[in-house]
C-alpha positions as MATLAB code, in Angstrom:
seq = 'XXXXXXXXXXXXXXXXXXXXXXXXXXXXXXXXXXXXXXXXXXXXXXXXXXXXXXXXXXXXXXXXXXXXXXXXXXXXXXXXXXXXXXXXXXXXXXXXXXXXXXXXXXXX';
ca = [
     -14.591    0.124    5.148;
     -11.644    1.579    3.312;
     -12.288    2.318   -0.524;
     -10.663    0.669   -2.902;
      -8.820    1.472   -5.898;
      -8.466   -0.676   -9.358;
      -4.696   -2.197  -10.708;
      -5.229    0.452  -13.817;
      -6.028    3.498  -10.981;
      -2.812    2.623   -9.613;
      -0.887    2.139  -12.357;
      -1.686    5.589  -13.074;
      -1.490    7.221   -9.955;
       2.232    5.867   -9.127;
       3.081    7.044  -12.888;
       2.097   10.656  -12.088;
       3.884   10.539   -8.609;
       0.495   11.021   -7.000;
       0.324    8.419   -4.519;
       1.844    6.761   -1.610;
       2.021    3.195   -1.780;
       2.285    0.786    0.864;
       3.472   -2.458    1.098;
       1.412   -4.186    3.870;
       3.616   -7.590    4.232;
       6.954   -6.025    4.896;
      10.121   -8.075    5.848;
      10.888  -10.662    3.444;
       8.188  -10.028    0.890;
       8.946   -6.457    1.127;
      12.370   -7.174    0.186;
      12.035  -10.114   -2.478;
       9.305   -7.894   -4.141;
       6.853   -4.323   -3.960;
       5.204   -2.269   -6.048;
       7.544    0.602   -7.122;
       8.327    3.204   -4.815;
       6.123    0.731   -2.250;
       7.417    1.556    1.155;
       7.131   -1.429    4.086;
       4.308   -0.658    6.997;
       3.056   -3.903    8.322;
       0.625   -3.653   11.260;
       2.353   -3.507   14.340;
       4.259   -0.499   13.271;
       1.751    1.956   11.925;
       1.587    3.779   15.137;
       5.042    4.103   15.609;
       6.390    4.558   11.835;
       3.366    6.348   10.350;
       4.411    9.782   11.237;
       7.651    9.441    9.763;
       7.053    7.736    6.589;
       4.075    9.736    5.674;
       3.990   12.688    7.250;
       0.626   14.407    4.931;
      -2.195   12.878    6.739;
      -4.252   14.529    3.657;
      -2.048   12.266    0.999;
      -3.379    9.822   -1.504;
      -2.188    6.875    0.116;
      -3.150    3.041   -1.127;
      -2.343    0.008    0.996;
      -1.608   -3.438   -1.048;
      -0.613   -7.210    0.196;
      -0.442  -10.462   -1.525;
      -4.291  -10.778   -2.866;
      -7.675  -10.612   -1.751;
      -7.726  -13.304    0.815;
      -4.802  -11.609    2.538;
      -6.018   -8.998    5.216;
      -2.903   -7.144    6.053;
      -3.642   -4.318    3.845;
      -6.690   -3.656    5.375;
      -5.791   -3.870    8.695;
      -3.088   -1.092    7.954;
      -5.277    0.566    5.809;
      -7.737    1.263    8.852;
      -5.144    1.853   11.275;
      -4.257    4.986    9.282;
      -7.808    6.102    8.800;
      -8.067    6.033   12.836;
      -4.942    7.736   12.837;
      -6.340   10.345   11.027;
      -5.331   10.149    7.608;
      -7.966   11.163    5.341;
      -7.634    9.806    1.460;
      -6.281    5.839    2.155;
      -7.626    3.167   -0.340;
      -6.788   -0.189   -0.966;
      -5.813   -2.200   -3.682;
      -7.248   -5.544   -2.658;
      -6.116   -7.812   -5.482;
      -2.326   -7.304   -4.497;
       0.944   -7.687   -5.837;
      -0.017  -10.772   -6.989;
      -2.511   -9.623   -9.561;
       0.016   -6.764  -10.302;
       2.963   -9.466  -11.117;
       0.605  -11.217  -13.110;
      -0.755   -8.055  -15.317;
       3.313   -8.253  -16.033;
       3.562   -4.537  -14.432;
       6.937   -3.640  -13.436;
       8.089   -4.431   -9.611;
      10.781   -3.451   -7.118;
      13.071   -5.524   -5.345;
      15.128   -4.288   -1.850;
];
C-alpha cells in the first residue's frame, strides 16, 4: 500500500520545489483544474509516459485525484512503485479537499 501524505505535507513540499505531483484524472479535469505544477499521468499511460515525465525513479513523487472514494491515484501510484520508483505517496483526499482548504490551483 502506497504511503500517504497530508494536504499541509504537500503544501509544503510543492512550496520548496521538492516534489513531483501528479494529477491522476488527466484530460478534462487535468485541464479545467490541478494542483500547481501537477503534471497529467492517468493509468493507461504510466508505462509509456513515466520515463519521460519523471525520469528520477528516486524522486519524491505524490499521486492525487478527485477525493478518497476515487481510486485513480492509487492505481498510478502503484504502477510507479512496480516500475521501480522508490519514494511515491499519495494524497488521498484530492483536489477536492485542496480547493476547499482555498489553496491555490492551476488551470491548462
Amino acid at each position: 500500500m502506497t504511503a500517504l501524505i497530508t494536504r499541509d505535507e504537500l503544501a509544503a513540499a510543492i512550496e520548496t520545489g521538492s516534489v513531483t505531483v501528479v494529477d491522476a484524472l488527466g484530460g478534462e479535469y487535468y485541464a479545467k483544474q490541478h494542483l500547481p505544477g501537477a503534471v497529467a499521468l492517468v493509468r493507461a499511460d504510466v508505462d509509456e509516459l513515466a520515463p519521460t515525465l519523471l525520469p528520477d525513479r528516486d524522486a519524491a513523487i505524490v499521486t492525487y485525484c478527485s477525493n478518497p472514494a476515487c481510486p485513480n491515484s492509487g492505481q498510478v501510484a502503484d504502477r510507479l512503485t512496480a516500475l521501480g520508483y522508490a519514494n511515491v505517496r499519495k494524497y488521498r483526499e484530492g483536489i477536492e479537499d485542496w480547493a476547499d482548504a482555498g489553496l491555490p490551483t492551476e488551470s491548462a
